[in-house]
N, C-alpha and C positions, 0 to 999 in steps of 0.2 A: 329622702336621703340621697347624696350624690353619689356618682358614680367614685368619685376619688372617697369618700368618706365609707363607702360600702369596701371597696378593695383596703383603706387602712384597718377597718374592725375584722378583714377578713385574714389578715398576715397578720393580726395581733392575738387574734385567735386561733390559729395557727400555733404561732408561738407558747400561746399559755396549754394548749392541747400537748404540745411537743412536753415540756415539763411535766405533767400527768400522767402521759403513755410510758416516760422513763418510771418516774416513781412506781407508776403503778406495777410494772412490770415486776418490780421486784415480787411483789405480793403475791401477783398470780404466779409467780413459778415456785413460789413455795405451796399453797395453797393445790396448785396443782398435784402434787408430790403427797402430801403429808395432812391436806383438806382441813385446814385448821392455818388463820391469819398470825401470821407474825407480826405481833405489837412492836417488837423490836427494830423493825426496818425505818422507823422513823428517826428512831434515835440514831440509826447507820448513816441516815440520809444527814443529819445532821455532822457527826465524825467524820464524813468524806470532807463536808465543806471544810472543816479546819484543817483536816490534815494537810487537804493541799495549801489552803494559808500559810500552815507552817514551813512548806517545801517552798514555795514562793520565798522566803527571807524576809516575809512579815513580820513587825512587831506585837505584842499581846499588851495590852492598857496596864492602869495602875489598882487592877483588883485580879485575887485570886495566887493559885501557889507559885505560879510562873512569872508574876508582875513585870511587867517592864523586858522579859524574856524574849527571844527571837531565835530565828528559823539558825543552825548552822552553816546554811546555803542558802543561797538563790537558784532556784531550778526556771529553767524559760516555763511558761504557766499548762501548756498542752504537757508536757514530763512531767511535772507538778500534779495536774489532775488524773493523768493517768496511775501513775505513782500514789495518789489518795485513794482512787481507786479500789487501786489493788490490796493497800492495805484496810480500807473498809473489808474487803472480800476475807480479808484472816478473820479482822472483828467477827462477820458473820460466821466464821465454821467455829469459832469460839463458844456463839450463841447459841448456835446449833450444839456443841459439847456441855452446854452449862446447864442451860434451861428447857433444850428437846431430848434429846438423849435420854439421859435419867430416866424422865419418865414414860418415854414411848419401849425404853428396854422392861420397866414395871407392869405395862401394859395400861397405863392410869388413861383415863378417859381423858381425849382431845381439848375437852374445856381446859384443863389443867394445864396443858401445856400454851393454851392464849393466854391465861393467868401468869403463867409462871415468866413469858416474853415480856409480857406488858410491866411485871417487877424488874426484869431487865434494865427495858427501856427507862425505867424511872432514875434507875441507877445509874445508866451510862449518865443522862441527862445531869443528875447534882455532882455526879465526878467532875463533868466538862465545868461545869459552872462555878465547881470549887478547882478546879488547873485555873482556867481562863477570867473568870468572874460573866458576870451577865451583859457587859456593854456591848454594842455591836462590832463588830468589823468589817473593814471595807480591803478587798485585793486592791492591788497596785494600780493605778489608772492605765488604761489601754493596754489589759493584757495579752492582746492578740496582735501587738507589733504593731506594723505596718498597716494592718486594716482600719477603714475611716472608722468612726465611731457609729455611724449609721449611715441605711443605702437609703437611696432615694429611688421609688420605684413607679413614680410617675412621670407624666409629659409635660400637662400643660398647667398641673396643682402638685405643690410636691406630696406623696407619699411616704413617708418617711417611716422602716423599721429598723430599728437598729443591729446591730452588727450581732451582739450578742444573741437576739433571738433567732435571729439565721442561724447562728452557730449551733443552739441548741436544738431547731428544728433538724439540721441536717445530724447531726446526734444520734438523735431521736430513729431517723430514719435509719442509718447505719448498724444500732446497735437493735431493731427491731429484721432487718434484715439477715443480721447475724446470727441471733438467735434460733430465728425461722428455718435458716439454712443448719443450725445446731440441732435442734429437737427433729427437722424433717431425716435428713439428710446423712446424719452421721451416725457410728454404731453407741456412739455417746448417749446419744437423741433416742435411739431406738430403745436404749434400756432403760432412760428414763418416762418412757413412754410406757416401759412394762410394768416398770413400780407404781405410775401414778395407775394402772389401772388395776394390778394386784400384786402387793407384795410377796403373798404368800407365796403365788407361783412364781414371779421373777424369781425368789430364792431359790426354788427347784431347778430352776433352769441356769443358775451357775452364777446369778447376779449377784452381788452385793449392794442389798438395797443401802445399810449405812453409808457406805461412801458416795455410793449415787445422792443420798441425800447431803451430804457434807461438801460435793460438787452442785449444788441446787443452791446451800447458801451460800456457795461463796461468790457463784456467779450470780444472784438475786442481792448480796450487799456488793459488791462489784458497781453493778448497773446503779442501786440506790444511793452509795461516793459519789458516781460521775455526776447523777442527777444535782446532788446535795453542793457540786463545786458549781456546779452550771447557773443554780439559782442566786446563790451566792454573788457570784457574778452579777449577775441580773439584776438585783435588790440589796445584795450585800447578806452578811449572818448578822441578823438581829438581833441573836440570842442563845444558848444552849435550847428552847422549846422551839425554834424556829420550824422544826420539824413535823409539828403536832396538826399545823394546821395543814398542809402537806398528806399530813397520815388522813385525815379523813377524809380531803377529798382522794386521796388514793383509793379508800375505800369505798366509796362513790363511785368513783368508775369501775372498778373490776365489778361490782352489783349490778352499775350500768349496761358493761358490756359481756357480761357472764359470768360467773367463777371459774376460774382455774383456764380459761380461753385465752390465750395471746394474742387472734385476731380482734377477737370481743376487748379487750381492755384495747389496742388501737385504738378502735371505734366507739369507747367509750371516753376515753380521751381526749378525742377533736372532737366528740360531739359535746363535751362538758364545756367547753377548752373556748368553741365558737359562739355555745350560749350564754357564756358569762360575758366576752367581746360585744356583743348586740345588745347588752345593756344599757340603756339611755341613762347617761349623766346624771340627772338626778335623783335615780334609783342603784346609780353604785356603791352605796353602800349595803343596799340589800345585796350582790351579788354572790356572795357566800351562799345565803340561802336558797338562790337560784338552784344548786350544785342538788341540794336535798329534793325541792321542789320538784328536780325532774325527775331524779330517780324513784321518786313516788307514782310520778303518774308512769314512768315506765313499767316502774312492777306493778301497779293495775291493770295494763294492757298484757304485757309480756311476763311475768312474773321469772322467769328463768334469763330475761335481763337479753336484748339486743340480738348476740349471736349464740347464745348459750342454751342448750338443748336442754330442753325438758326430761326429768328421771323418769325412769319405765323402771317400773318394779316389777320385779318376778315372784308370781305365788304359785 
């Protein structure tokens, strides 16, 4: 392998790590909070990509209830996805109202409520697909203005990544940065530090855990939009399921790099992210399964996944 050929698998890996550490982020901060995965964030990740389509002044094809339908506006595409963003982040306190709530007010066992997201998600998915219909869509070409469409990052061989995965590596980095300085640093951070480790006393001590939790989805579908525009971007929306495959490997990495750990899903992330990139050509279409394959032999080694501490039980 050459040297230009090592550094191009290694920025492209890079970049597909950077998509995984967003997605997945959504997961762990729910997860964190309430220990129990939201099936529904996939479907969110999928709702961001459109919404901001539709803020874009996109058109929609010739299937579904909107046929032929388009945006009111044209928003420049960074307003546009922050703007999808935001309104995934409602979808998710919605979810959180529709399909968590109910039952964690009941006291219903945890399973119920992954059951209860994962009907969610199935719903959001044939609403989108009865609005839009199933064909893919593609954003406006060069939505980042003025930036070339790819850098070149070699001397004497070109390296060439494109514009878009910079963009969503630096994302990535921003909005893990954010968080970090969120949950360490602020009294925001601090009380939802005390929920995820006990509800019952956070409540004695003045918290409200419900809205801490209602603040956890909105900033974990938040995070899952931007991801959902970013990919979008990248490969275009394939589809109303476009999300699903998305959702597993999200799920893959938070197992990779711990549950409920935000440095651990990082690091599960570029580590998934760099192993699928070192994939020899004509074994990429196993790559998918790569994704499984490792998390297998990590939980035989480490079973509590990367940076994720092992339970101590007290008897």
């Amino acid at each position: 392998m050459t040297t230009a050929t090592l550094l191009q698998n290694l920025l492209n890996g890079l970049a597909i790590g950077s998509v995984y550490v967003i997605f997945a982020l959504g997961y762990t901060l729910v997860f964190s909070i309430l220990r129990v995965i939201n099936f529904a964030h996939s479907a969110v990740f999928t709702l961001g990509a459109y919404f901001t389509y539709v803020l874009t002044g996109s058109k929609f094809g010739f299937n579904g209830l909107l046929a032929n339908g388009q945006g009111p506006f044209a928003l420049p595409f960074p307003l546009a996805m922050l703007i999808g963003g935001l309104l995934a982040g409602l979808c998710g306190i919605l979810i959180e109202r529709v399909a968590f709530r109910p039952l964690r007010a009941k006291g219903a066992d945890p399973l119920l409520s992954l059951v209860s997201s994962l009907g969610v998600a199935i719903a959001i998915v044939n609403l989108i697909q009865y609005l839009v219909g199933a064909e893919p869509y593609s954003y406006p070409a060069n939505p980042f203005g003025v930036l070339s469409p790819a850098i070149n990052f070699g001397s004497d061989r070109p390296v060439l990544i494109r514009t878009v995965q910079v963009v969503i590596f630096a994302v990535s980095i921003v909005i893990v940065i954010g968080l970090t300085f969120l949950i360490n640093r602020t009294k925001l951070g601090k009380a939802l530090q005390a929920v995820s480790e006990d509800t019952t006393t956070a409540s004695l001590l003045g918290i409200n855990p419900n809205r801490l939790i209602l603040y956890t989805f909105f900033l974990s579908s938040f995070v899952g939009g931007i991801a959902g525009t970013l990919v979008g971007v990248s490969v275009s929306i394939s589809g109303p399921y476009f999300g699903i495959a998305y959702g597993l490997k999200g799920l893959a990495v938070i197992i990779l790099g711990g549950l409920g750990d935000i440095p651990g899903t990082v690091v599960g992330g570029f580590v998934l992210g760099l192993a699928e990139a070192f994939v020899p050509p004509q074994f990429i279409g196993y790559k998918d399964a790569l994704a499984f394959a490792l998390l297998i032999v990590v939980l035989l080694i480490r079973p509590q996944g990367i940076l994720g501490r092992a339970l101590i039980q007290k008897v």
